[in-house]
N, C-alpha and C positions, 0 to 999 in steps of 0.2 A: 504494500500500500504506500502511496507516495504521500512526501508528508510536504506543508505549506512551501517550503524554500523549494522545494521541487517542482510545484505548483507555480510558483512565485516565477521560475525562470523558464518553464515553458510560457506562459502568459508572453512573455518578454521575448522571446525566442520568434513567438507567432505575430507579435505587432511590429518587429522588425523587420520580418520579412513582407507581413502586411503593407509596410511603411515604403518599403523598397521598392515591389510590386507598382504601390501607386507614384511614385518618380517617375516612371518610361509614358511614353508618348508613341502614339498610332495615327500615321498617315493613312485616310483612305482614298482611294483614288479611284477617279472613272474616266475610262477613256472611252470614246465616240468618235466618228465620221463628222461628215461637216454636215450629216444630214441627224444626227445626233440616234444613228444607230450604234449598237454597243460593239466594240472592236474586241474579240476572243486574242490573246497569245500578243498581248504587246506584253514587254517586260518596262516595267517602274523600277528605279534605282534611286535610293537617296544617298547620298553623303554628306558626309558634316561640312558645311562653310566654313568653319575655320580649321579643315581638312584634321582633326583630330581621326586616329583607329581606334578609338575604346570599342572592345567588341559588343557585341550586344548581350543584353542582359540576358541572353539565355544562348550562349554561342554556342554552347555543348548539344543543343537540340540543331544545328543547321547541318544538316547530314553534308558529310563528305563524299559520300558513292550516290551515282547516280545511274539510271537504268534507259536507256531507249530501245523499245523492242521492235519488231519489224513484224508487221502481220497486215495481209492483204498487199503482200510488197508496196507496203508505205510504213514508212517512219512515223512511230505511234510514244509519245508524243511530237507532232511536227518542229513546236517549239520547245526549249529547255532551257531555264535560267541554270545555271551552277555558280558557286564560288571559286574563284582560280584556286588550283589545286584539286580540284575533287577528280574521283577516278569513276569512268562512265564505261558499265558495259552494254555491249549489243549484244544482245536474245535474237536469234532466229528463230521464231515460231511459225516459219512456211513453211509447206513443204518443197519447196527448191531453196537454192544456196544464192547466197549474196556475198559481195564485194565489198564493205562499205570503204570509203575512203574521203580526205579533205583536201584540197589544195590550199588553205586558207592560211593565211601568215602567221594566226592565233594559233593554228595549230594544221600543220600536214601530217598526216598519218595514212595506213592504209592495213584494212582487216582481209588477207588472203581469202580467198574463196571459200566458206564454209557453211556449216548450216547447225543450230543448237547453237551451245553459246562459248564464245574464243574463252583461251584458257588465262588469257589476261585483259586485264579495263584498259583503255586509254586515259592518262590521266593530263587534264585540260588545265597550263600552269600558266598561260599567260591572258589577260584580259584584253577579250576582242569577242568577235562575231564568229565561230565556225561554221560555214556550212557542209551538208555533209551531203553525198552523193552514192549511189551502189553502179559500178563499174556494171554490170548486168544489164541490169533493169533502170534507164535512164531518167525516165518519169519521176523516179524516189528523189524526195528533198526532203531535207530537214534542217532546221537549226539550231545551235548551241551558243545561248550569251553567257560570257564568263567576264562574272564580275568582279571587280577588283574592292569592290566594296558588300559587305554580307547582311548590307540593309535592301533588300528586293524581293518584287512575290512581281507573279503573270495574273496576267486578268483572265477572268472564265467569260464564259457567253455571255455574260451579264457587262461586261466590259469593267468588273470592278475588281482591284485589288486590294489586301491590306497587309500594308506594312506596319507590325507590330513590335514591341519590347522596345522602343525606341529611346534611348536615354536624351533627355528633352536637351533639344538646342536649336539651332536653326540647320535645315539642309537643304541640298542645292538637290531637286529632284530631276529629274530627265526620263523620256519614253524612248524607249525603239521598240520599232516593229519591223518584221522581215519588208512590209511594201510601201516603208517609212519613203516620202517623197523629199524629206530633208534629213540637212546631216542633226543626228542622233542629239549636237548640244544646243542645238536650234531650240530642243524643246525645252529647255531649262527652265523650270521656276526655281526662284528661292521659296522656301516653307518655314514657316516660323513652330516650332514645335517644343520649343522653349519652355513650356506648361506643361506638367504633367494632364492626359486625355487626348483625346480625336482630334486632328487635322483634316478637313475634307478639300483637296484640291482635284482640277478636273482640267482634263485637254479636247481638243477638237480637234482632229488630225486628216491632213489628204494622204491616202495611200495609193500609189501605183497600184496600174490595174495586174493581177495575179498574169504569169504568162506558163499557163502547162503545158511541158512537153509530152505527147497526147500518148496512151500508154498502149502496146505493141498487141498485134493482132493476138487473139489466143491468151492473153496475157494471165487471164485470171484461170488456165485448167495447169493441170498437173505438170513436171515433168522435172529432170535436172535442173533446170534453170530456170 
């Protein structure tokens, strides 16, 4: 049985973390077209204006492994936010074998021919845009942002993100999207988040029209490849 001093300092244990909890600050953010349709897979990045790294107050939850699988030879998910540094594997869940590979400055690699999942991640250590491609099957696109900052979430069909745990100050927020018609610091706001609680900022954005490369006769039956 616990006796009062014991009592005493859990009390104290719970309102410090209580206390702590309410210090961070949450960005939420919507992003839309100019016709104020909601925009799926933009990625939201904040960082501190006066460029401090304190990580966030929950850094031990922002996973380092990341997963993109491939089913219906498409890149599922199209879009992927990461942290630079995190290590991403590709699952082949078709039944034929894929290629994947990047030429992209952020990161060139290339996954031999196989099908199931390679016996090691690629791991994504500099902050840029990867896109990723399958030598195969030409059609397959996807993309990988890697942030050099570990304050970012992607918007769902709703076009809304929330950046949470956010230790209150002011940041310089920014969008990219794969069909972003401007460069990526164009979209800059500053955010005052100074306060501990909600931040609501919101963008209007023009996107390039999508260009697919139309996918190969037969494409969706069986076979090697």
């Amino acid at each position: 049985m616990m006796n009062s001093r014991s009592l005493l300092l859990i009390a104290m244990l719970a309102l410090s973390i209580g206390a702590a909890q309410a210090q961070t600050a949450e960005i939420s953010a919507t992003v839309t077209d100019e016709q104020g349709v909601p925009i799926a897979d933009a990625v939201v990045v904040a960082v501190p204006a006066d460029g401090a790294t304190r990580p966030p107050a929950k850094a031990g939850e922002r996973s380092r492994a990341g997963v993109i699988d491939q089913v219906g030879k498409e890149f599922t998910p199209k879009v992927t936010a990461v942290l630079a540094g995190t290590a991403v594997t590709f699952p082949n869940h078709d039944d034929v074998r894929h290629q994947v590979y990047s030429f992209s400055p952020a990161k060139r690699f290339e996954l031999p021919l196989y099908a199931g999942v390679p016996a090691e991640p690629v791991v994504f250590d500099k902050p840029g845009v990867v896109v990723l491609g399958c030598n195969i099957h030409d059609w397959m696109v996807g993309y990988i942002y890697v942030s050099d900052s570990p304050y970012f979430a992607k918007t769902g069909k709703d076009g809304k993100a929330i950046i949470a745990d956010l230790p209150t100050r002011v940041y310089a927020v920014r969008v990219w999207h794969p069909q972003l018609e401007v460069a990526e610091e164009t979209t800059r706001k500053n955010v005052d988040a100074a306060r501990p609680g909600r931040v609501d900022v919101a963008w209007q954005l023009r996107l390039k029209r999508e260009v697919k490369v139309r996918r190969a006769p037969g494409a969706e039956g069986r076979g090697r490849y």
